[in-house]
C-alpha positions as CSV (number, residue, x, y, z in Angstrom):
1,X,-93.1,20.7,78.0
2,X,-95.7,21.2,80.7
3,X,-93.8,22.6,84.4
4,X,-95.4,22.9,87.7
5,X,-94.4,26.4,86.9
6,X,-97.8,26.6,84.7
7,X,-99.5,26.1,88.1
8,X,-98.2,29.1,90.4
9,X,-100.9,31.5,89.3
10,X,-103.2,33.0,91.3
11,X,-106.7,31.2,90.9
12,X,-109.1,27.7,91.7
13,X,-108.3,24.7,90.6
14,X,-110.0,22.1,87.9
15,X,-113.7,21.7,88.5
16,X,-113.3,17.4,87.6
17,X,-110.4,17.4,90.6
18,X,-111.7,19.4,93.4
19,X,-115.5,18.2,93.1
20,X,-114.9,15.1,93.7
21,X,-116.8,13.7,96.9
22,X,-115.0,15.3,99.5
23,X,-116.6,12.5,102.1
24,X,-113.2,11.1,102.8
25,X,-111.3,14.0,103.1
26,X,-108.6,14.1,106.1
27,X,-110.4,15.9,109.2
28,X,-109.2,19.0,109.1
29,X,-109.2,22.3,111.1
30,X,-111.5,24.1,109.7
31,X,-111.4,26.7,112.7
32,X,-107.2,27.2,112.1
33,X,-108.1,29.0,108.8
34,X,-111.1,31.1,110.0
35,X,-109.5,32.3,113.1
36,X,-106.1,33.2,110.7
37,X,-108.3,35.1,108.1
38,X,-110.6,36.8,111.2
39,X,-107.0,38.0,112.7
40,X,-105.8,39.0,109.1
41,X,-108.4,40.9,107.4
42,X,-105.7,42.9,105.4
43,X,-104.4,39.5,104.0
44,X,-105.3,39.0,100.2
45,X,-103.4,36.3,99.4
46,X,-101.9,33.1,100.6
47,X,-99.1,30.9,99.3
48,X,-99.5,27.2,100.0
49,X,-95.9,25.7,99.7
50,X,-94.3,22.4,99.0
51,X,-91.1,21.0,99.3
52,X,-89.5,19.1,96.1
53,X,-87.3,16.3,95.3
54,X,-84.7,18.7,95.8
55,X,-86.1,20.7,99.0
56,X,-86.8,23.7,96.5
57,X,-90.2,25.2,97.5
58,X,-92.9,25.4,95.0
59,X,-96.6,25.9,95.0
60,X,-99.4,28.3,94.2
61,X,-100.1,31.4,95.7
62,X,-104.6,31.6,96.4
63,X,-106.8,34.7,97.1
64,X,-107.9,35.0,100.8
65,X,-111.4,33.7,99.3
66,X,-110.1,30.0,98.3
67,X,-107.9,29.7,102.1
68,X,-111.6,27.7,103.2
69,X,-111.5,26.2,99.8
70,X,-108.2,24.8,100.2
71,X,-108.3,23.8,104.0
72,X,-111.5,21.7,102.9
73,X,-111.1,20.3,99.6
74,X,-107.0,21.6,98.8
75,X,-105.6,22.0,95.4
76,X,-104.5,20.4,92.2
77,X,-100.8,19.9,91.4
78,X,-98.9,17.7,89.3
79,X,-97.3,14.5,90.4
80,X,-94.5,15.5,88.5
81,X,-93.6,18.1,90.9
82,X,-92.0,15.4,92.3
83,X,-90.2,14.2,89.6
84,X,-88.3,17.4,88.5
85,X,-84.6,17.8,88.4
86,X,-82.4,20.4,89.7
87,X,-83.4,22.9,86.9
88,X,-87.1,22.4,87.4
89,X,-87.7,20.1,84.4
90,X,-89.6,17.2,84.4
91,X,-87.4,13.4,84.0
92,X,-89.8,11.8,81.9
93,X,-87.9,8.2,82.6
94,X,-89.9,8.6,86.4
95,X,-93.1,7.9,84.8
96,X,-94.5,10.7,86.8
97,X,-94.8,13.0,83.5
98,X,-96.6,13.0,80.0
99,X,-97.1,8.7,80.3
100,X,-100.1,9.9,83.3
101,X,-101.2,12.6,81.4
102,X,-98.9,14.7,83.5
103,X,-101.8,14.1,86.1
104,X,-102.9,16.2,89.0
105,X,-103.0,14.8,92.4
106,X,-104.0,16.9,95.9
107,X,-102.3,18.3,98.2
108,X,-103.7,19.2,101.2
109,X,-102.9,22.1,104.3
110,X,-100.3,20.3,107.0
111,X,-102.4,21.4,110.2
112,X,-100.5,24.4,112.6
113,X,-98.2,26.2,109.8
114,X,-100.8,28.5,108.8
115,X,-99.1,31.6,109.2
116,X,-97.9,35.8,108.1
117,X,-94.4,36.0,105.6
118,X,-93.1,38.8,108.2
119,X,-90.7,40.1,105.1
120,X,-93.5,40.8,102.5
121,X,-93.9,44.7,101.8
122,X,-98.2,43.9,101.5
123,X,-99.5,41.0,104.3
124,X,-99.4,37.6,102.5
125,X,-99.9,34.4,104.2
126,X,-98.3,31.2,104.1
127,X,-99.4,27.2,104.1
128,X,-97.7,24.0,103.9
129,X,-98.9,21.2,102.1
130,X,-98.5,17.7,101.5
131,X,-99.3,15.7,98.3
132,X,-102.0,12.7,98.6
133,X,-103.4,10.4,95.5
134,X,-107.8,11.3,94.3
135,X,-108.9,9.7,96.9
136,X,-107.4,12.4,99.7
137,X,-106.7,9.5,101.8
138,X,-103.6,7.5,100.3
139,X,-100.3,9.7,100.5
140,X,-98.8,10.0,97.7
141,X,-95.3,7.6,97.3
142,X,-93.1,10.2,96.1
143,X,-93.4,12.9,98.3
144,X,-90.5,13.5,100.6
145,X,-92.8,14.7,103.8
146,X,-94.3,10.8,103.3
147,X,-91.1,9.5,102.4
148,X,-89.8,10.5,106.0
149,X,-93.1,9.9,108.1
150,X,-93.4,5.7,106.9
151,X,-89.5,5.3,108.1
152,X,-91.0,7.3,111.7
153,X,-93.6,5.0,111.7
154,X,-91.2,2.3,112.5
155,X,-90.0,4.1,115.9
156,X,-93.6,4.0,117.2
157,X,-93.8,0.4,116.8
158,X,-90.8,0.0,119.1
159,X,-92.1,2.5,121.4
160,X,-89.3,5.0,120.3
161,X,-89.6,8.3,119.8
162,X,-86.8,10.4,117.6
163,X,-85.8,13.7,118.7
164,X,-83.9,15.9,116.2
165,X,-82.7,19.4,115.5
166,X,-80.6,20.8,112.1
167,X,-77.4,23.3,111.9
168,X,-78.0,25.1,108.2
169,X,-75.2,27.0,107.0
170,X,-75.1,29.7,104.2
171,X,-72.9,32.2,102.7
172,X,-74.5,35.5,101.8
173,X,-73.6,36.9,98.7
174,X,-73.6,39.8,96.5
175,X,-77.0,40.4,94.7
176,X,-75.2,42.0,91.9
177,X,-73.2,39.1,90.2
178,X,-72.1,40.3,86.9
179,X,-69.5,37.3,86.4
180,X,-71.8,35.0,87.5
181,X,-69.4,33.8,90.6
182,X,-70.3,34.6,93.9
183,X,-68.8,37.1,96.4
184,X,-69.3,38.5,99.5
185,X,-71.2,41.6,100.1
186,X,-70.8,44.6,101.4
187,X,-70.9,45.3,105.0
188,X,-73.8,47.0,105.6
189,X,-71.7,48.5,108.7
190,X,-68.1,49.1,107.2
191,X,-68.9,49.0,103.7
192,X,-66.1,46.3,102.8
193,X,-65.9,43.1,101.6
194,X,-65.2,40.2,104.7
195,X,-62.2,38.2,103.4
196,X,-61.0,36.5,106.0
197,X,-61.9,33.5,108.2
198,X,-62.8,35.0,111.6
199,X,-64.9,31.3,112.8
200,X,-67.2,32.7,115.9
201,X,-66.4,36.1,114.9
202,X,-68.7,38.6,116.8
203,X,-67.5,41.4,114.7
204,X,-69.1,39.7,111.9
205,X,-71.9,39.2,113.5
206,X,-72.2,43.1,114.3
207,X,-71.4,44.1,110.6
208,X,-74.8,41.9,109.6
209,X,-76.6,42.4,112.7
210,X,-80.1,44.1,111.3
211,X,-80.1,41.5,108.4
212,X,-79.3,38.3,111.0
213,X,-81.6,40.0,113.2
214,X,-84.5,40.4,111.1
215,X,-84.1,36.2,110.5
216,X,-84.7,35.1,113.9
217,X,-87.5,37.6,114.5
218,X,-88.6,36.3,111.3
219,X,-88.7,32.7,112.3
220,X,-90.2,33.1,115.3
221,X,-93.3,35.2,114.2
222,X,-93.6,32.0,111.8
223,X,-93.2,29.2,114.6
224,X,-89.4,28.1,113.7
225,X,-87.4,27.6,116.1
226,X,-84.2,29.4,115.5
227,X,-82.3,29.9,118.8
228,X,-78.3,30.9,117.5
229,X,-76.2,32.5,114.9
230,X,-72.6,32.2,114.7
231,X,-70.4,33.3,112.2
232,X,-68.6,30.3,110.5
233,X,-65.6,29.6,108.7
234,X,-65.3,31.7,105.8
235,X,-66.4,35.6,104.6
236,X,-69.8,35.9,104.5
237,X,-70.7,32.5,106.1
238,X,-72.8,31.8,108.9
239,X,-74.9,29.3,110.7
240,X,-78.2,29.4,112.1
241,X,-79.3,26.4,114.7
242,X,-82.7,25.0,115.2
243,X,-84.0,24.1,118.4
244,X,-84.8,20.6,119.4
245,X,-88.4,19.1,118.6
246,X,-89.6,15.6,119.2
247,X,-91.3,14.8,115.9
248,X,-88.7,14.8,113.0
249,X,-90.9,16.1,110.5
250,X,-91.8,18.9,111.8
251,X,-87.9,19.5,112.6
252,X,-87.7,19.2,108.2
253,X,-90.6,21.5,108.2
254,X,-88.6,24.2,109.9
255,X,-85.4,23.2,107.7
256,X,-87.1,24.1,104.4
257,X,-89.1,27.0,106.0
258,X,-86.1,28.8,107.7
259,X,-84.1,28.4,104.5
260,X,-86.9,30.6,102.9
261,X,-86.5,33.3,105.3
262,X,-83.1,33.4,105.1
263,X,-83.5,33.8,101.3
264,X,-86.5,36.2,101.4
265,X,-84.7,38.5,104.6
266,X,-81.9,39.0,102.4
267,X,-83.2,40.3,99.4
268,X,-85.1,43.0,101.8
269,X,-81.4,43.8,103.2
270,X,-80.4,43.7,99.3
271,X,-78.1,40.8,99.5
272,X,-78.5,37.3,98.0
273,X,-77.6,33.9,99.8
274,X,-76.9,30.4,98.7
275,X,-77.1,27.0,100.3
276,X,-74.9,25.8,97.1
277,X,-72.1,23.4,98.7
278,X,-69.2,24.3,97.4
279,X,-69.7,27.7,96.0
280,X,-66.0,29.0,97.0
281,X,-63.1,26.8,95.4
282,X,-60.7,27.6,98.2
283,X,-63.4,28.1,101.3
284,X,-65.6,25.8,103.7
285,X,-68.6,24.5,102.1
286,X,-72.0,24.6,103.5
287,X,-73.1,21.9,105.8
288,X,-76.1,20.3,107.4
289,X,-75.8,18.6,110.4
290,X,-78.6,16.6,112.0
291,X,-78.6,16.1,116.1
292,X,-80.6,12.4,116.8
293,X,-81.6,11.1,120.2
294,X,-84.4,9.0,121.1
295,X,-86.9,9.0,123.4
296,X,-89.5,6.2,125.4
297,X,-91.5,7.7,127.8
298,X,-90.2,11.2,127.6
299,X,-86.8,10.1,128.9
300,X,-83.6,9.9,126.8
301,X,-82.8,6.5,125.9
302,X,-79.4,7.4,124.7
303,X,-78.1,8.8,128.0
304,X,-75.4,7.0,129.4
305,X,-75.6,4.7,132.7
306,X,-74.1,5.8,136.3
307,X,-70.5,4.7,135.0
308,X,-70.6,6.1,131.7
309,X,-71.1,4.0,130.1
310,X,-73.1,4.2,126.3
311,X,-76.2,2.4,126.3
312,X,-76.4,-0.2,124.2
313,X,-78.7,1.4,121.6
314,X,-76.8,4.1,121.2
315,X,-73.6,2.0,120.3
316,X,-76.2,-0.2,117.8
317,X,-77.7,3.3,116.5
318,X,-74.0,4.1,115.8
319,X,-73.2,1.1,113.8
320,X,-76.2,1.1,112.0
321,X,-75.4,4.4,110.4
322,X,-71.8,4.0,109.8
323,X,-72.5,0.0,108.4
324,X,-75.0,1.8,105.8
325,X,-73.0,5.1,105.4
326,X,-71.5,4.9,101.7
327,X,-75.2,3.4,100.8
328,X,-77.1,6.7,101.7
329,X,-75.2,8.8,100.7
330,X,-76.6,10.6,97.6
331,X,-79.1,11.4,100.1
332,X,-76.7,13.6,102.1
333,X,-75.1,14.8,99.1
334,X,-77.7,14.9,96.4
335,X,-75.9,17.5,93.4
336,X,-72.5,17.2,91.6
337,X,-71.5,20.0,93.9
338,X,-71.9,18.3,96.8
339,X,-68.9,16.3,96.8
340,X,-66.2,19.4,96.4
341,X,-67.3,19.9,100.2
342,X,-65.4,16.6,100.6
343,X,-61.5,17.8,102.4
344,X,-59.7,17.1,105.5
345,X,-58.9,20.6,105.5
346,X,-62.1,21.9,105.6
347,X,-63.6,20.0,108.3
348,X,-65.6,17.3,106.2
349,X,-65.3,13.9,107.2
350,X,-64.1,11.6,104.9
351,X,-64.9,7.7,106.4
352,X,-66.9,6.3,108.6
353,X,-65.9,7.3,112.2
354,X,-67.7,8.2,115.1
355,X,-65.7,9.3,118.4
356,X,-67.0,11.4,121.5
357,X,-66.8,15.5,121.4
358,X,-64.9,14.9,118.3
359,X,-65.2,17.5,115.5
360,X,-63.3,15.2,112.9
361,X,-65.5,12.4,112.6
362,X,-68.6,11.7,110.7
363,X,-70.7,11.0,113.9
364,X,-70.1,12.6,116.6
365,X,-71.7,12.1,120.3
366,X,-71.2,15.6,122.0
367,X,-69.6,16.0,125.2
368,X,-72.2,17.5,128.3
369,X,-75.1,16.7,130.2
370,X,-76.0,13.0,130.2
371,X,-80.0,14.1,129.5
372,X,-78.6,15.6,126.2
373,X,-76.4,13.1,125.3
374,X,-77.0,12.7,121.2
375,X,-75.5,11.8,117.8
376,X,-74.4,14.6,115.6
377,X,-74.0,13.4,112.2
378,X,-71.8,15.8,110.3
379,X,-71.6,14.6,106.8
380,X,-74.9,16.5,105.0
381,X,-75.1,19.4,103.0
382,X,-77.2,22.6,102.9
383,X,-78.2,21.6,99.6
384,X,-80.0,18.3,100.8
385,X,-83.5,17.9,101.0
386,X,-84.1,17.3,104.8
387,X,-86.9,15.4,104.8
388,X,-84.6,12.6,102.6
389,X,-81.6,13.5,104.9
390,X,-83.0,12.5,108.0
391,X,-85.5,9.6,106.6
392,X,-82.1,8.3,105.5
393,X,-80.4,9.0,108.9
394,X,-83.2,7.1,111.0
395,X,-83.4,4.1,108.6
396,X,-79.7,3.7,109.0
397,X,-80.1,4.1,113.2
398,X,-83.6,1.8,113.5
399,X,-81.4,-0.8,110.8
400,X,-78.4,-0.6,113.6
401,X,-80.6,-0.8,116.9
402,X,-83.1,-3.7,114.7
403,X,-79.6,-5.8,114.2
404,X,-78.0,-4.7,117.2
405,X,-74.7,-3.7,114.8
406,X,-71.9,-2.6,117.1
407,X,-69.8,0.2,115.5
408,X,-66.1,0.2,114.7
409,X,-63.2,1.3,117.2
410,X,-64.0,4.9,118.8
411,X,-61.5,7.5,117.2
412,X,-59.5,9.6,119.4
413,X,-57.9,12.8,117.8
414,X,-57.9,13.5,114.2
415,X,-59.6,11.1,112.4
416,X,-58.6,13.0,109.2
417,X,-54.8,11.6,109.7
418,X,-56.2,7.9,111.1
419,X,-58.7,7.5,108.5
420,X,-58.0,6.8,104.6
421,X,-61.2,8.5,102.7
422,X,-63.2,5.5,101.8
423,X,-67.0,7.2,101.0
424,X,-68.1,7.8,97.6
425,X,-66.2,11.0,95.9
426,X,-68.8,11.7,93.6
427,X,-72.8,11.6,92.7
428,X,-72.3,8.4,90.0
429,X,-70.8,6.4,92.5
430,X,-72.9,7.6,95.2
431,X,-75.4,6.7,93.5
432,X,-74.5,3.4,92.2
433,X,-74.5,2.3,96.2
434,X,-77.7,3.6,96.8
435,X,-79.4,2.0,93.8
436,X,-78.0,-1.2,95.3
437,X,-78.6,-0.7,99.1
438,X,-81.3,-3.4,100.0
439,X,-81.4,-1.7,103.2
440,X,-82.3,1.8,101.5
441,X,-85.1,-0.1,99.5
442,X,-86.6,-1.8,102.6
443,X,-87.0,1.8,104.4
444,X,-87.1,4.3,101.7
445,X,-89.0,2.1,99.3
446,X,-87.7,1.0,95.7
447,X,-90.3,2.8,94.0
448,X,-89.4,6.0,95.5
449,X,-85.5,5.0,95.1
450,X,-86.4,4.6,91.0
451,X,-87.6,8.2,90.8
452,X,-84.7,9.5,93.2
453,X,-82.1,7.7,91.3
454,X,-83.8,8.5,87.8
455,X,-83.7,12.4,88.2
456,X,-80.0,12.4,89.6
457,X,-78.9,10.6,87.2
458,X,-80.5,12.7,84.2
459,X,-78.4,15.4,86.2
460,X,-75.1,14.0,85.9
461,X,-75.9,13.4,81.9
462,X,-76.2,16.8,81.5
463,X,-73.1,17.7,83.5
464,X,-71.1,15.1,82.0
465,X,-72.1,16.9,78.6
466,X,-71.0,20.4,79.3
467,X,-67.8,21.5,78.3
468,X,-66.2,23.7,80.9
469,X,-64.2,26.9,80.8
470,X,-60.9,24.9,82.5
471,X,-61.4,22.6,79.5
472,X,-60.6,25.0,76.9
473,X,-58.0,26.3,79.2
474,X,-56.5,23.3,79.1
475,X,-56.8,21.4,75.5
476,X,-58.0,24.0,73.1
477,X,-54.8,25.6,71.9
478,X,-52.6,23.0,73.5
479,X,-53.9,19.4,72.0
């Protein structure tokens, strides 16, 4: 079976894709890849990147010779890059596989992330692409990046404009994992193992301080806009915070980029991380949280009046995205895994609240300056795809503000004791609302639902199939 692996190798692409009449190519910036190679002359190579289904980046990696190449014409991939499960197979139910031939479409440079991968030993560069149909005009349905930018599209034609910002978490890990279960590593300080929850921590922040270091100086040679580190709630977990930007996009761009620094920094400090949800039985998972305001006009429609008072769209933002909550879920919580993040105990909201500088609900409005007054939803995880998390997130606030839907009562104190869990505790189910969401297929688009739904679900037939180690435990000696 044919994988987008096949594709990763240095080289050009098929003569009958890439000469056809490039006449109705994008305009592009020619002059971004000449000034990069004319400042790089001792970079040979380039990767040119793109995000999956399940925000894993793949791509192929070019000689310095095919950057002008690719700027004007870009490469072949499969569409069935977009169709691949977790384990980097294709779903052949998507339709996006053998029934097209397994068909190349292009992908072609995103304009201002030409850049240097700071933690390569020899200088290689580094492009983002997006995936269009032949005709280089026509995006194609089931990327992710596209997926996102038609549910923005609807903000512009109310004049809106959505600011947003991520919180990743991660645990690093050991790089030597003979059991195959993960475990902190060493401190590169002390020489122990962490193994206690130290939350804001600054001593763990000094026992990783080159490798944490070496991330944000990372990012920032590379455009992303990491601004803070803090030490979270278990051994060997941190968080890394993303500045503000006014185009949510390009806030997903830095998501999937910083998560590959994070990755490649470690292995150069000879540690490993993961972005798995729930990779400790008894710890905090890893979470994604997504901070949403809106703008008209440069000013902050969310603010709140003289009195206090919450604007109206902010309420109606509210509502839409607790109304919709249990139907988008699989988008926050895309892997089996995902749903162990899911305890009052760890911090992981459980219903649909919302409440003001309240750490227990699913949305939270933080406390502070009226000009950064915002919604925090706290319910993703790091192992979401962002572009899906926050197309999700926006369809669910333009379906509020669009209905004007006015959100339950505010919680006060802990939801976890107010609040019976009520969202889906499990993919299947998850799933099962989304497939059925009318609102989800109005914004995200049923075809692109299909595909989603198709490749999850081939996921959770594979799981289902696998007989686990507590199972033996368990039933073969005693049954």
């Amino acid at each position: 079976m044919h994988s987008p692996a096949d594709d990763t190798a240095i080289g050009t692409e098929p003569a009958s894709i890439l000469d056809l009449d490039p006449a109705d190519t994008l305009p592009v910036d020619m002059q971004e890849a000449e000034t990069f190679l004319a400042e790089h002359p001792d970079v040979h190579f380039i990767d040119l990147l793109i995000a999956d289904m399940n925000g894993i980046v793949r791509g192929k990696r070019i000689d310095r010779s095919a950057l002008i190449r690719a700027f004007d014409r870009g490469i072949a991939l499969p569409a069935s890059v977009f169709a691949l499960n977790i384990q980097g197979t294709t779903v052949e139910e998507t339709g996006l596989g053998l029934e097209i031939g397994d068909a190349d479409r292009i992908c072609l440079p995103i304009p201002g992330t030409l850049c240097i991968e700071p933690w390569q030993k020899r200088p290689i560069g580094q492009l983002l692409m997006t995936m269009y149909e032949l005709d280089r005009k026509t995006p194609f349905f089931a990327d992710p990046r596209y997926v996102l930018q038609q549910v923005v599209e609807r903000f512009t034609d109310l004049g809106l404009k959505p600011v947003s910002a991520f919180e990743l978490e991660f645990y690093l890990i050991d790089q030597e994992n003979i059991t195959g279960r993960p475990q902190p590593p060493r401190s590169p300080m002390s020489g122990k193992r962490p193994n206690s929850v130290q939350v804001y921590s600054m001593d763990d922040l000094d026992e990783y301080a080159e490798f944490l270091e070496d991330v944000i100086e990372a990012a920032h040679e590379q455009g992303i806009p990491a601004d803070a580190i803090v030490a979270e709630s278990a051994p060997g977990q941190f968080e890394v915070n993303l500045h503000h930007v006014n185009c949510p996009v390009k806030a997903c761009d830095y998501s999937v980029l910083l998560k590959r620094v994070i990755k490649s920094v470690a292995y150069d400090h000879e540690m490993d991380t993961t972005f798995m949800a729930k990779p400790y039985h008894d710890q905090a998972g890893n979470g994604m949280h997504v901070h949403i305001s809106l703008e008209r006009d440069g000013q902050n429609i969310f603010a709140p009046d003289a009195d206090g008072n919450l604007p109206d769209l902010l309420r109606w933002a509210i509502g839409g995205l607790l109304e919709t909550l249990p139907q988008y879920m699989a988008f926050l919580c895309p892997n089996v895994n995902s749903y162990r993040r899911f305890s009052p105990s760890f911090f992981v909201p459980c219903a649909p609240t919302w409440g003001i500088d309240n750490r227990t609900v699913a949305v939270r409005v933080p406390g502070g300056e009226a000009e950064a007054m915002r919604i925090e939803h706290r319910l993703g995880g790091a192992d979401a795809n962002p572009y899906l998390l926050m197309a999700a997130l926006l369809s669910a606030i333009h379906y509020g503000i669009s209905k004007r839907i006015e959100p339950p009562a505010m919680t006060e104190g802990n939801a976890y004791e107010q609040h019976e869990a009520s969202l889906p505790t499990n993919l299947r189910d998850a799933l099962r609302e989304l497939e059925s969401s009318e609102v989800m297929k109005e914004y995200i688009g049923e075809e692109y639902l299909d595909v989603f739904v198709l490749c999850k679900e081939s996921e959770m037939e594979e799981f289902e199939k696998t007989i686990s180690d507590l199972e033996y435990m368990w039933y073969l000696h005693t049954v």
